[in-house]
Structures are given as C-alpha cells and as structure tokens.
C-alpha positions in Angstrom: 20.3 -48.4 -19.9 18.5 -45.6 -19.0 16.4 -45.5 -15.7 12.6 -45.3 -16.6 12.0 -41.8 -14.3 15.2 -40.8 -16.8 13.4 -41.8 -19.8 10.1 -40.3 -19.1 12.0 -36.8 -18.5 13.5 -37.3 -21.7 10.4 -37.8 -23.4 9.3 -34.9 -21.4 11.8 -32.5 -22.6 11.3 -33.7 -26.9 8.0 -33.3 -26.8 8.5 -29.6 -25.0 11.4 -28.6 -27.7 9.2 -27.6 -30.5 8.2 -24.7 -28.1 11.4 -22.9 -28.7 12.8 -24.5 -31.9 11.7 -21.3 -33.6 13.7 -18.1 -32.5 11.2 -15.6 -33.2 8.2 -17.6 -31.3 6.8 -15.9 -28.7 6.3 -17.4 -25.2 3.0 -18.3 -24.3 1.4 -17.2 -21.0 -1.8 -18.3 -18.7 -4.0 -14.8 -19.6 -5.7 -13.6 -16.8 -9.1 -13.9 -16.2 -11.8 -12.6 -13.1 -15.0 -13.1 -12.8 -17.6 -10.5 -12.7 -17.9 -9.0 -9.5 -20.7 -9.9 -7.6 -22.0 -6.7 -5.7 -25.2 -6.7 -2.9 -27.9 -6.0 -5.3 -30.2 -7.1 -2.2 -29.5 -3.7 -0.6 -28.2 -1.6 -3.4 -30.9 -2.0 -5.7 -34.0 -2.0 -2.9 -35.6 1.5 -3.6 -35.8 2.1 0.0 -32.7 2.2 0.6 -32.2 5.1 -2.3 -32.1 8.0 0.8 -29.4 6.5 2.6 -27.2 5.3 0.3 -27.2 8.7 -1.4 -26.1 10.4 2.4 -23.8 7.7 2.4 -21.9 8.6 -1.0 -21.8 12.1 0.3 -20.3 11.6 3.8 -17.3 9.4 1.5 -16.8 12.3 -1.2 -17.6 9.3 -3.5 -18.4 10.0 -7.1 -21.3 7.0 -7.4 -24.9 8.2 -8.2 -27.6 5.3 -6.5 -30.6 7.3 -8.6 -28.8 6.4 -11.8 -28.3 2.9 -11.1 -32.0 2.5 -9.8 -32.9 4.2 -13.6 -30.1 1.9 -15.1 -32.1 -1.4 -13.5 -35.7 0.0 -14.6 -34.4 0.5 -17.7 -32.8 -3.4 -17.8 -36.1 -4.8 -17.0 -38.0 -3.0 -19.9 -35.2 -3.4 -22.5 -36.7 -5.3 -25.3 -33.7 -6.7 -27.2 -30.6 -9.1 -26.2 -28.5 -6.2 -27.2 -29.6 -3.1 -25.5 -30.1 -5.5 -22.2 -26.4 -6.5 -22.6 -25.2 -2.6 -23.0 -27.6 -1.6 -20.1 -26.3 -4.7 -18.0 -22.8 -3.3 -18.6 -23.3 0.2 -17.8 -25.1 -1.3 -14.4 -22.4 -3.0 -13.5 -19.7 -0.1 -13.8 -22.2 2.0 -11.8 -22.8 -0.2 -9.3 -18.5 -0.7 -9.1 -18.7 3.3 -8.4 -20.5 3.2 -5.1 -18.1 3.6 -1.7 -18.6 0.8 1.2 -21.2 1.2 4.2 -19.8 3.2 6.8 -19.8 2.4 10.3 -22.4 3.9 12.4 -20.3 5.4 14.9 -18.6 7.5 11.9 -21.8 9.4 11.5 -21.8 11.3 14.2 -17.8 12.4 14.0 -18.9 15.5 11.7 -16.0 15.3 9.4 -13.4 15.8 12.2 -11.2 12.7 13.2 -11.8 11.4 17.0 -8.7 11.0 19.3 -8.5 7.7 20.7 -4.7 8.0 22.5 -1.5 9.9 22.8 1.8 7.9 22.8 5.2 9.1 24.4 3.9 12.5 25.2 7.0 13.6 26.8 8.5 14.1 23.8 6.5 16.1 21.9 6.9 18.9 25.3 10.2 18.2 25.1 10.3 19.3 21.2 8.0 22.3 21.2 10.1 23.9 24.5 13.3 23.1 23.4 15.2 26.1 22.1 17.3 24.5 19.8 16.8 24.9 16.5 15.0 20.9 14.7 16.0 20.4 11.2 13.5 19.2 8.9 14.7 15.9 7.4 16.0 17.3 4.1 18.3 19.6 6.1 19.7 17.3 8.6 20.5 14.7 5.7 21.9 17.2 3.6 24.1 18.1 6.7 25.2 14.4 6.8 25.3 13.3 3.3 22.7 10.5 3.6 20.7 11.3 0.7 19.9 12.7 -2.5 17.3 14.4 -4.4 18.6 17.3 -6.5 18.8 17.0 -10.2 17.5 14.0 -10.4 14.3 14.5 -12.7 15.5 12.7 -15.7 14.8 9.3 -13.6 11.4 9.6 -12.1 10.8 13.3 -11.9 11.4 16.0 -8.8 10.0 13.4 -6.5 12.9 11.0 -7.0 15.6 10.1 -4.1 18.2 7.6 -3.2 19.3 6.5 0.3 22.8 6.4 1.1 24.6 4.7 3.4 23.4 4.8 7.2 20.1 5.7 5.9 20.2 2.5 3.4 20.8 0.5 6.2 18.3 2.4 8.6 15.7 1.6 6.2 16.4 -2.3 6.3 17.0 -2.2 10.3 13.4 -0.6 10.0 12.3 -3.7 7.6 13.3 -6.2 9.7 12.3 -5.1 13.3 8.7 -4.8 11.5 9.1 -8.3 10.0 10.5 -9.8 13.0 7.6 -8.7 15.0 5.2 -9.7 12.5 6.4 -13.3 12.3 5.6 -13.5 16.0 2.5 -12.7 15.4 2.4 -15.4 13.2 1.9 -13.6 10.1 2.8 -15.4 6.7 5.4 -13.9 5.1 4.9 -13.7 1.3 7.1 -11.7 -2.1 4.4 -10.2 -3.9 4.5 -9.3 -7.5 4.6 -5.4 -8.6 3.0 -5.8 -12.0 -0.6 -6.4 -11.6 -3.5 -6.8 -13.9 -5.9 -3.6 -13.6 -8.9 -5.4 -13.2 -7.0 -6.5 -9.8 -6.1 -2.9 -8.8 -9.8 -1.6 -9.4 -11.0 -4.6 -7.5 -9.5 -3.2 -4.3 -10.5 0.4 -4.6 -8.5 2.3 -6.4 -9.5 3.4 -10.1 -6.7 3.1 -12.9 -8.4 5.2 -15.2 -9.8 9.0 -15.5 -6.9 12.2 -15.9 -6.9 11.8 -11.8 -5.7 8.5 -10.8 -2.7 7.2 -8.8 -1.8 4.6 -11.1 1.1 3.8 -13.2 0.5 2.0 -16.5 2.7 -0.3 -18.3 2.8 1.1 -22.2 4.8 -1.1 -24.9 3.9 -3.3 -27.3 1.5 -6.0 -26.2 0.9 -9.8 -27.3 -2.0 -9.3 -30.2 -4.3 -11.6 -27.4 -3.6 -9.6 -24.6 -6.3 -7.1 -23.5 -6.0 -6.5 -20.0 -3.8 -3.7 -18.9 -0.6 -4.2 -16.5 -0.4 -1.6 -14.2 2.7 -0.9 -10.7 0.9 -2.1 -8.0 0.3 0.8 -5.5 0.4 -1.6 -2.3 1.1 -5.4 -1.8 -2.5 -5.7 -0.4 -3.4 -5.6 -4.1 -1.2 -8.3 -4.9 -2.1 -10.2 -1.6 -6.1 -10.2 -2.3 -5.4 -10.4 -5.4 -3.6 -14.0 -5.0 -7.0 -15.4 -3.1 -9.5 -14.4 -6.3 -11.9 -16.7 -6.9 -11.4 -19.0 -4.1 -13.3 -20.2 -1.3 -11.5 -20.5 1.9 -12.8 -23.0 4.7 -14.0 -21.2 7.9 -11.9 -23.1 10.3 -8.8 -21.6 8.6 -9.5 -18.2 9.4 -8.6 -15.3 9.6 -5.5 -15.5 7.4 -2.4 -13.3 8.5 -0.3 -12.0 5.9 2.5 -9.7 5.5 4.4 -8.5 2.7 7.7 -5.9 1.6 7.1 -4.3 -1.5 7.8 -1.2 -3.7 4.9 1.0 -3.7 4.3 3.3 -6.7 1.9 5.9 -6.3 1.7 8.9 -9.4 0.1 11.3 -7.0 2.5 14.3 -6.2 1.7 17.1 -4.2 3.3 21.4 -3.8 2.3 21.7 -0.1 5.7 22.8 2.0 4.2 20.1 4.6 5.0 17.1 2.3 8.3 18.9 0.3 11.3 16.1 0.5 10.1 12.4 0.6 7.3 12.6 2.7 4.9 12.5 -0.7 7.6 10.1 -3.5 6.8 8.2 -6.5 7.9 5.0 -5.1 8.7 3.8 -1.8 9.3 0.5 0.6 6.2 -0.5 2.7 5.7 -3.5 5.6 1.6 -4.0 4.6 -0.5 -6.5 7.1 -3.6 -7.8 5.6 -6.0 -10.5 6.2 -9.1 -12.4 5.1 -12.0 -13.1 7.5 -15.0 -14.1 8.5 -18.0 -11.3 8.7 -18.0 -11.5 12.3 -13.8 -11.4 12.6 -12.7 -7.9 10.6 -13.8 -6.0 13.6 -11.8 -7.7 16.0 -8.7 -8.3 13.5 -8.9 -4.4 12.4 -8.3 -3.6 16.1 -5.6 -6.2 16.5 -3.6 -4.5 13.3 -4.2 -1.2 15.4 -2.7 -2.5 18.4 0.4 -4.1 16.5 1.2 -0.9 14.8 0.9 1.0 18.3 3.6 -1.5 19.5 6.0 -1.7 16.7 6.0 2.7 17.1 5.7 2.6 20.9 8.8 0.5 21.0 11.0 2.8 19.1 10.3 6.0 21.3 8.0 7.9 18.9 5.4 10.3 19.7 2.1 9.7 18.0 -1.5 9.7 18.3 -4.1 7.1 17.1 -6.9 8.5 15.4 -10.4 7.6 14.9 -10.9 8.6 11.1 -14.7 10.2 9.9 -16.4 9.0 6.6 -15.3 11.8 4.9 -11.3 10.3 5.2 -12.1 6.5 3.9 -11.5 5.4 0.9 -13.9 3.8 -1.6 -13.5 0.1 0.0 -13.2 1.0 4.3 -15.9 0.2 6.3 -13.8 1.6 9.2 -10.2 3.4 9.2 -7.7 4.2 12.1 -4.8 6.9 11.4 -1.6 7.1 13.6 0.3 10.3 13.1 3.7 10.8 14.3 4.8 14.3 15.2 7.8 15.6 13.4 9.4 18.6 15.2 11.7 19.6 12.4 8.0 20.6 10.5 6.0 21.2 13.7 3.3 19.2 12.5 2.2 15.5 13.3 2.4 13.5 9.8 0.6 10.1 9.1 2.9 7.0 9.3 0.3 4.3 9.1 -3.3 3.3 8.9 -5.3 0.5 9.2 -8.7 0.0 7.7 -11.8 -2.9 7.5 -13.1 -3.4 4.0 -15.9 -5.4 5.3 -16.7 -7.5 1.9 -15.8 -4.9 -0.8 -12.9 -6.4 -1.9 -14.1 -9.7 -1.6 -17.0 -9.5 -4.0 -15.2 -7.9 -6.7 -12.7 -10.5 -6.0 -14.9 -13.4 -5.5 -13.3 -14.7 -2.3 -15.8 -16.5 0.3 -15.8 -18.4 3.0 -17.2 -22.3 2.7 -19.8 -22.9 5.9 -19.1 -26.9 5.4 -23.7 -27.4 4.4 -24.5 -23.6 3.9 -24.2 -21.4 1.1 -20.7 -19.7 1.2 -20.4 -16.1 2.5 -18.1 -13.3 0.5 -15.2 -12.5 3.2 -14.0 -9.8 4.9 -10.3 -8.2 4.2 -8.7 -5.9 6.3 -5.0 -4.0 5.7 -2.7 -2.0 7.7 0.4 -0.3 7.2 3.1 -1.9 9.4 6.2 0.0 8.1 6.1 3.3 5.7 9.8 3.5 5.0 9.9 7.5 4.2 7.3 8.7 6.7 9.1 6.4 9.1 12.3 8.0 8.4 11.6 11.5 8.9 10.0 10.7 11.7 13.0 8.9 13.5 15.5 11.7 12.0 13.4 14.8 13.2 13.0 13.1 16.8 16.3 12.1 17.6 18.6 14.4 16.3 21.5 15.8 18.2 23.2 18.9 19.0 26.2 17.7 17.3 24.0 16.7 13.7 24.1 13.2 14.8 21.1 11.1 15.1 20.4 8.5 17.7 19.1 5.6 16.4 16.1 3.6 19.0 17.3 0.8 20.8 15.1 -1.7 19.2 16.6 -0.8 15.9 20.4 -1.0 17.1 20.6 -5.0 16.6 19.9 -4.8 12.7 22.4 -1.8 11.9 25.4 -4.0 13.6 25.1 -2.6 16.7 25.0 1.3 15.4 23.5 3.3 18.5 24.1 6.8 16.3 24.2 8.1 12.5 26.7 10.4 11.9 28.0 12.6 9.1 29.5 11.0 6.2 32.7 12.7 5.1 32.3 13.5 1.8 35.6 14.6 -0.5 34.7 17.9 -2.1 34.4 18.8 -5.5 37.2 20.9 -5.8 39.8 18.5 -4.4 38.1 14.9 -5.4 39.2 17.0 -8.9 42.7 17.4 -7.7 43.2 13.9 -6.7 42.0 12.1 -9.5 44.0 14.7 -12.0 47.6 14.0 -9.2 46.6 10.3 -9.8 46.6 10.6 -13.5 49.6 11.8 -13.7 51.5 9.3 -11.5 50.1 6.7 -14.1 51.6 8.1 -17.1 54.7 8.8 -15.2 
C-alpha cells in the first residue's frame, strides 16, 4: 500500500499527463503583463511648468516635446466620443513616456562640460606619458601574445566579434570574482538574471527598442499566435533586476535593497572612431552591475555609496582614473544624477570610461510600478539607482595597457593574483605556426597508415 503523500503525487502527475499526451501541443506559458505606467502628471501636465520642462529636455538632448503633450491633454478633455478620447489617451501616454528625468540642480550650472571630482594613482599616468618606451594598444600587445581573436570573424556577430583565450579567459573571471567578492561584503544579493526580456521591460528603464536608431536586439521567429509582446537581449542586468520588482510594493523598513548581478550585455550600437577600434565598443560583453531600490530620501546617499565602491574595487588594483561629475547633457533619459570614472589607457593616450553610476530618482519605478508601503500612508513610487561594478572589455584594456612589460608580458595586480591560481604575470602563448602545425599533422598521418 501506497503512502497517502505517494498517492496524492500520483494523482498529481495523471491529472498533469494530458498536457503532453499530444506531441505536437504546444507548451503553455504565464504571458506577460505590466501595468500602465503611472507618470507625475501633477508636475508634467501643470502649465507652469511648460518653460522649464522644455529647458530641461534641451539640457538632456531628449527628443520629448512638453507643448505637444499640454495640446494632447486639452485635446483629451474636449474629445467628445469614447473613441477619439481612448486614441488621444494613448498618444498622451507615449508622449509623456518620451520626456527625460529632472535633473539635479547642481548639473545646471556645469555648461555641458563634466566636473572633476578626484584623480586616482596619479603616479602612473606621469609614469606613462614620460616613459620612452613605446605602450601597445591592447589589440597589439594580445596579438603579440596570442590571447585573443578578432579577425575574420564576421560571419558570427559581425567585425565587432572576439573571443578570449586562455590567460585572458581566466583574467576575465579573476576580474568577476574579485568584483563579486567585494560586493558580497557589502552585503549585496547575488542574483542570475535572465537575458531575454520583454520590451515593455526594456523601455521601462530607459532605453527605446524601437525607431532605425536603437541599441536593441530583437528576437525574430515564429511566435505563439497569443503572444504580442516582443522578446528583446537585455542590454544590462539592471533591466532584468527592476524588472523582477514590477508591480510590487516593498515595505520601507526593508530598504534600500542591494543587488548585484553577472550577465552578458548586448548592445547593437557600433562605432568607426580609432579611439574605440578592438573591444572597447563590442556587441556583447560580461558586466558586474550594482543596483538598488530605495526610498526618495535614500538614492542620493546610495548613488554615492556605489561611487565610493567602484573607486575601491579600481583603486585596489593600481589603476589610474578620475571620477567625474557628469553635466545634463551626458545622462540618459532615466538619471537624475550620473558619475563617470575614466581609466587612462597609455597604449591610446586617452582616459576611457570603465564605469558609471547613476540615480534614476522614480523614473523607473513608475513605469515599473514599484513603491514603497508607509505602513497608514499612501505608498510612494521608489527610487532605483545602478552602477557598473565590473566592464570586462574596458577593464581589460585598461589592465593590459597599464602593466605591460618590456619583455611583452603583463603583470597582473595583486588583488587579482588569488583567482588566476596564483598567476602574478601573463605571458606569451606559444603558438605552433601554420606552416609546421601542417607538417606535423601530415608526419602524423603517415605514421598511422604505416
């Protein structure tokens, strides 16, 4: 005789068999759904506000236009059928979905230039730029040691593709988990984030999936006959992360959550500037992203505390960078406030951006419909804020370019040296060339058939 908890998972699995008795059935799926985003029509729609709005649009580059969604709402409250009121109401929304995020007052007066708010590890950078000896850009030195590859490789993603071999495969995990380790410290919560995403979750956090112009990768093939919203490569796991607190209301006493996340990144953007040639500017790439959800009165304090853990993880390795205040004219649709840290990479006698870190005041959070409960009070929408803990490829030129040797070896930061098995130096990787890799395997033939 059967156990009852036996029995009931027997009766379980019969009734579930129909499911898949047919071999052609298609599995069903939980379609995804988000409410409307609910945008401050209090201080969007207030005619006086018109003037500053519109300065605020042009500061960002954005492309919203605050007259046209005044004339949208006029237009709404004279509409005289359910129709026209439900195409107007529409339209409003998607206008309204256009507009950038406030800007922080201090921004205003940066006139388009970025502020400096500290050099790191100086003494490098003199070092570099008196230095006689010649710096090979990262394409050159790892050409020079056989450590990577991204010739004649457009038939896979197209002439911004590239593999990693060897040392720099395992320099690129090292680099994963000393940013990992330190975030788990912090007491960050360590989630795997999907990399298919629904587009309405993409456009919810700033970035448009649509228009010739667009960063975004679509999924194409041939769709369930009920599925209508579009699958999309998420760009960055904070996509996936906001996107796994829609709709919820978080109690205040819980906050601000930490998260942290490794994911591929795909990005369509390209660019022909010599500055970004090799994989400073790829299709896909491996990123450490920080991001939290806040109260209104916490992103300000949490966006500095991102900027201070970034400025540790890079101070600790022995890089030279600066931190940089960024002007309106640099955010993105959703950042209240963004800070820049640029590395300097002698082998292109520039400084290049490794990481950012930015305050989304309640952007995200209203197209996303995450608040905060106030236990007797009317919930507030939250706050998010990101950061960029780990860029694999920026981080990689920027390590190569700075601590390359005479001898075309590269020393590899002491903080780093425990998760490449005690590695303190990457060299060259004998390769067998062409000519007698031929030889061998044609001598090796022949001893078979002997």
């Amino acid at each position: 005789m059967l156990p009852k908890c036996m029995g009931r998972m027997l009766l379980f699995l019969v009734t579930r068999r129909p499911l898949f008795s047919h071999p052609s059935r298609r599995m069903s799926y939980h379609r995804f759904d988000l409410q409307q985003p609910t945008y401050n029509t209090d201080y969007l729609l207030d005619p006086a506000n018109a003037d500053e709005i519109e300065g605020n649009i042009r500061l960002r580059k954005g492309v919203g236009d605050i007259r046209l969604v005044h004339e949208l709402q006029q237009r709404l409250q004279e509409a005289a059928t359910d129709e026209s009121r439900r195409q107007l109401a529409d339209r409003l929304q998607t206008e309204l979905g256009k507009l950038p995020n406030q800007t922080h007052p201090r921004l205003l007066s940066y006139e388009g230039k970025p502020r400096l708010v500290r050099r790191y590890n100086e003494p490098h950078v003199d070092r570099a730029s008196t230095d006689n000896r010649p710096h090979y850009e990262f394409g050159d030195i790892c050409k020079r040691m056989n450590l990577y590859r991204m010739e004649s490789l457009g038939n896979f993603t197209g002439h911004r593709s590239y593999y990693l071999l060897d040392e720099l495969a395992e320099l690129e995990h090292a680099l994963i988990g000393y940013t990992v380790e330190r975030l788990l410290q912090e007491q960050f919560r360590l989630i795997s984030v999907l990399d298919l995403l629904p587009a309405r979750i993409i456009e919810s956090c700033g970035m448009s999936t649509t228009g010739t112009r667009n960063q975004v990768y679509k999924v194409t093939g041939q769709q369930d006959a009920l599925r209508d919203d579009t699958l999309c490569l998420s760009g960055t796991s904070e996509m996936a992360l906001a996107g796994y607190f829609a709709g919820r209301v978080l109690p205040a006493d819980r906050l601000p959550l930490r998260l942290a996340a490794v994911s591929r990144c795909y990005r369509a953007e390209t660019s022909a500037l010599h500055e970004e040639k090799g994989i400073y500017r790829v299709h896909q790439f491996t990123k450490v992203e920080m991001f939290a959800i806040c109260a209104p009165h916490q992103s300000a304090s949490v966006l500095r505390q991102f900027r201070d853990i970034e400025v540790s993880l890079f101070e600790r390795l022995g890089l030279p960078f600066v931190v940089l205040d960024m002007p309106a004219c640099e955010l993105g649709a959703p950042a209240y406030r963004k800070y820049d840290i640029e590395a300097w990479m002698p082998g292109r006698q520039m400084y290049g951006e490794i990481s950012s870190c930015s305050d989304c005041t309640d952007y995200q959070a209203r197209r996303l419909g995450i608040r905060v409960d106030r236990a007797q009070q009317q919930p507030l929408y939250a706050h998010t804020v990101n950061g960029t803990a780990c860029a694999i490829p920026r981080m990689l030129i920027a390590l190569l370019e700075n601590f390359q040797n005479e001898d075309y070896t590269v020393s590899i930061p002491e903080p780093l040296q425990r998760h490449m098995h005690g590695k303190k130096v990457l060299r060259r990787r004998k390769v067998l060339p062409e000519l007698k890799l031929t030889k061998r395997l044609q001598q090796e033939e022949l001893a078979c058939t002997v």
